[in-house]
Residue, then its C-alpha position, 0 to 999 in steps of 0.5 A: x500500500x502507499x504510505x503518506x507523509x502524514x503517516x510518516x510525520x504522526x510515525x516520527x511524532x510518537x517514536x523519535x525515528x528518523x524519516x527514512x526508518x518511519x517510513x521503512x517501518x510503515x512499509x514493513x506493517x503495511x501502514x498499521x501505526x501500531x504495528x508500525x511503532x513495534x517494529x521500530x521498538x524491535x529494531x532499536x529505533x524507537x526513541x519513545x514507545x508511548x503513543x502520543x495521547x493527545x487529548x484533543x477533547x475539552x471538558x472538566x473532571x469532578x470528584x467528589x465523595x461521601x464518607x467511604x465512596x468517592x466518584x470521578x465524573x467526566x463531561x465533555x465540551x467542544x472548547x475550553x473556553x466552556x470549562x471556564x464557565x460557571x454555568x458549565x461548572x456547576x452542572x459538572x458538579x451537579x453531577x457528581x454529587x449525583x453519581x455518588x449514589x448510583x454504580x455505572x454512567x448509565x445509571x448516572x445518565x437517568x438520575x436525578x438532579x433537582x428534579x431533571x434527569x442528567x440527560x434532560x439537564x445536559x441537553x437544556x445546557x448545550x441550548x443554552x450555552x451553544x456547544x455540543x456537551x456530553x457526559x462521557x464516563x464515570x468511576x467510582x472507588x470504596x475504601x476506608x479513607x478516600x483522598x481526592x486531588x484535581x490537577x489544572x483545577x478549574x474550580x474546587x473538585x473541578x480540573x483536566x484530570x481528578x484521582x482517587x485513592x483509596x487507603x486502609x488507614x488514616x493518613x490523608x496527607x499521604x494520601x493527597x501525595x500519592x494522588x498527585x503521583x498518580x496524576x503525574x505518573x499515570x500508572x495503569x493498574x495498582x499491581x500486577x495482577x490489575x495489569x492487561x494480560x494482553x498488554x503484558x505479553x505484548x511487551x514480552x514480546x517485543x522485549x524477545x524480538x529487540x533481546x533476540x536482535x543482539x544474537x545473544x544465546x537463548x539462555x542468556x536472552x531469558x535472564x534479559x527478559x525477566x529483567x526488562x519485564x521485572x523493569x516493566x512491571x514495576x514501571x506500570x504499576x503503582x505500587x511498583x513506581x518510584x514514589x515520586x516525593x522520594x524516589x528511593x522507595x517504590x510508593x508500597x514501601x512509602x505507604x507501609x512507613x506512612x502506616x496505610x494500604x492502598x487499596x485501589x485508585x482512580x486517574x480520569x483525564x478529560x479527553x483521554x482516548x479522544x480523537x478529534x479535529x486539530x483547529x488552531x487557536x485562532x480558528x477557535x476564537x473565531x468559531x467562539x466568538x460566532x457562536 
């Protein structure tokens, strides 16, 4: 198949490769993107294996909880500009108190907010406020202690990303700083056993096919692999991270001297996942100020 340029660049964009291995690497994988970085990735070529994750989306994430329940709630807008509004915020959080008393987004979608269904009051929004707005997704954690953090707060319980954390004990200040870890480091499950099977073997792969390259004797590439896995592993997970207010210890060991367990964890972030039209800023004024 002919591969395009703007292949190429999205390719150099999310790996780091030169032009001629991007484009060398789409030919391989007969333009499959994903493919595409694996290849790279094997090859040794692949300054980074994450993908972009641009979030293109708007919107705001509200948290809020009741003694031992927390929730996180995300509701999208078209602009930004919208996530400043007071109006907008206040539905949001609405919202979210809304969700602590129901289990999943559909249940949320037909509850109850002073007297309106959620998708009655979102739809009487998008009228009035004059973007396309949605509520998108909801988590919801229990625990003994819940500890809530915003990042980009926009308002109080209100931001681009909302983290909950659930802990046996008492230790809220910590709490609050695993929160802002989980905020900034992302990890995508609390242990090993929360991790993607699929996602895990994938790796493991990879790590065989670039440990394979080096011509290393078979025996020699097990003992490599169960490191990198190991290195894997611990990097994905939360309790595995170095704890990013002291680095020396992985945030399990931080928790066990603060004397709690973390139990579970949520990490929303508005637009994660979403793909969406890139329009440049100006162009988005303009669209803003047209109505």
């Amino acid at each position: 198949m002919a591969i395009t340029a703007a292949q190429v660049k999205e390719l150099r964009e999310s790996t780091g490769a030169g032009m001629m291995d991007a484009k060398k690497a789409l030919v391989e994988t007969d333009g499959d993107m994903e493919a595409a970085v694996d290849w790279l990735r094997t090859k040794g070529l692949a300054k980074a294996a994450k993908k972009s994750g641009r979030t293109a989306a708007e919107g705001l994430v509200a948290v809020a909880v009741d003694g031992g329940k927390g929730v996180a709630v995300e509701v999208n807008s078209e602009t930004d500009f919208v996530a400043k509004n007071a109006e907008f915020q206040k539905m949001v959080n609405d919202i979210a108190n809304v969700a602590l008393t129901v289990s999943d987004v559909e249940a949320l979608k037909d509850a109850d907010v002073n007297g309106t269904k959620v998708t009655d009051l979102i739809t009487s929004k998008i009228a009035t406020i004059g973007e396309n707005l949605g509520l998108r997704r909801m988590a919801s954690i229990e625990a003994e202690t819940v500890v809530t953090y915003v990042h980009n707060a926009a308002a109080d319980g209100l931001g681009k990303i909302g983290v909950l954390v659930g802990l046996t004990g008492d230790n809220e200040a910590f709490g609050k700083q695993v929160a802002m870890h989980i905020a900034a480091a992302n990890p995508q499950g609390l242990g090993e056993a929360d991790l993607d099977p699929a996602v895990v073997e994938k790796e493991r792969q990879i790590q065989m096919d670039i440990a394979r390259e080096s011509g290393k004797p078979e025996n020699i590439i097990e003992n490599m692999i169960k490191g990198r896995m190991a290195k894997f592993i611990a990097e994905s997970t939360l309790l595995g991270q170095a704890f990013v207010i002291n680095p020396d210890l992985t945030v399990e060991k931080a928790a066990a001297e603060a004397g709690v367990e973390i139990t579970g964890f949520v990490r929303l972030e508005v637009g994660e996942g979403i793909e969406k039209a890139s329009e440049d800023f100006a162009a988005e004024v303009a669209k803003a100020v047209r109505g």
